[in-house]
N, C-alpha and C positions, 0 to 999 in steps of 0.2 A: 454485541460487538465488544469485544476486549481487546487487552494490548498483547494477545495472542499475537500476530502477526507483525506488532513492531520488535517484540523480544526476539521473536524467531529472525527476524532482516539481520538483528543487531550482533545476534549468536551465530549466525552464518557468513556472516559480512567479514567477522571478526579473523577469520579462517581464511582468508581472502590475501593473495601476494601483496602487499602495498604498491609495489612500484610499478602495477600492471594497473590496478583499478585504485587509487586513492582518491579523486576526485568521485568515483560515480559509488564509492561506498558510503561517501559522505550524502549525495544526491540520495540512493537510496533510504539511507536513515528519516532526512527531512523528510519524503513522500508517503515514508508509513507513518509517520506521527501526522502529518497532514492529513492522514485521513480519517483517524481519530478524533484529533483537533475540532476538524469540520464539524463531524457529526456534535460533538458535545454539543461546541457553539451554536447551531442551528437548533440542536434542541429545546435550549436556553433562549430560542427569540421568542418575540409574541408573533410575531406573523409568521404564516405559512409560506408566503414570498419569499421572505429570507431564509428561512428553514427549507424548504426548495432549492433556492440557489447554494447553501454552503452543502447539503446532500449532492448538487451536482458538481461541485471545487473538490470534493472528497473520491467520486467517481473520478473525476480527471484526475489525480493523484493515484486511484488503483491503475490505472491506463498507463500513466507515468513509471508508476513500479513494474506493472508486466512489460513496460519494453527496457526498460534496467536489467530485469531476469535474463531479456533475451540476449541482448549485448552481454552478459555477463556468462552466459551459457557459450555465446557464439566467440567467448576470451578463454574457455575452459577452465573456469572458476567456482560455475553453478554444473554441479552434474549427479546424476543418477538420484537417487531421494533425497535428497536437500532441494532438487530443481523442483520435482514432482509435490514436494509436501509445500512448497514455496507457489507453486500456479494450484493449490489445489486448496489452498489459503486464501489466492485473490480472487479466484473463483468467486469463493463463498461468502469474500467481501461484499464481493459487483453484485452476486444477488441478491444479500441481504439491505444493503441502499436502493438496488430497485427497488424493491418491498416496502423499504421505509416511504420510496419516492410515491407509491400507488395509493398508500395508505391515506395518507393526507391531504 
């Protein structure tokens, strides 16, 4: 996992009307660092408990970002390959935390 996908929010977001989406570009930003965030932190615990629970606060933050996408799609903000490379990103988030979640 790298900060592939909070660069990619932040360079796309950036492109974004302000006076249409400023609140939810801001939302977006937090919910990709929150998922990175998680994971570190949880890597960093000694229990598998906790490291469980912040893999799944990181999951809920990809869930949070794909319905941002979709509001942001459904304002005509997010379209054509910036949307595509953007769900094809959290895609690959969602599976890689499940994988992490299975593992341990």
């Amino acid at each position: 996992m790298g900060t592939d996908i909070v660069l990619d929010i932040y360079r796309t977001t950036a492109l974004f009307p302000k006076e249409k989406v400023y609140g939810l570009v801001s939302q977006m930003g937090r919910a990709s660092v929150s998922i990175l965030s998680n994971v570190a932190e949880g890597f960093n615990r000694f229990h598998n408990k906790e490291y469980h629970q912040l893999l799944y606060v990181a999951l809920g933050s990809c869930a949070e970002l794909e319905t941002q996408e979709e509001i942001t799609t459904d304002l005509q903000c997010l379209e054509g390959k910036d949307r595509e490379r953007l769900i094809e990103k959290l895609d690959h988030e969602t599976r890689m935390l499940w994988n992490l979640i299975k593992k341990r």
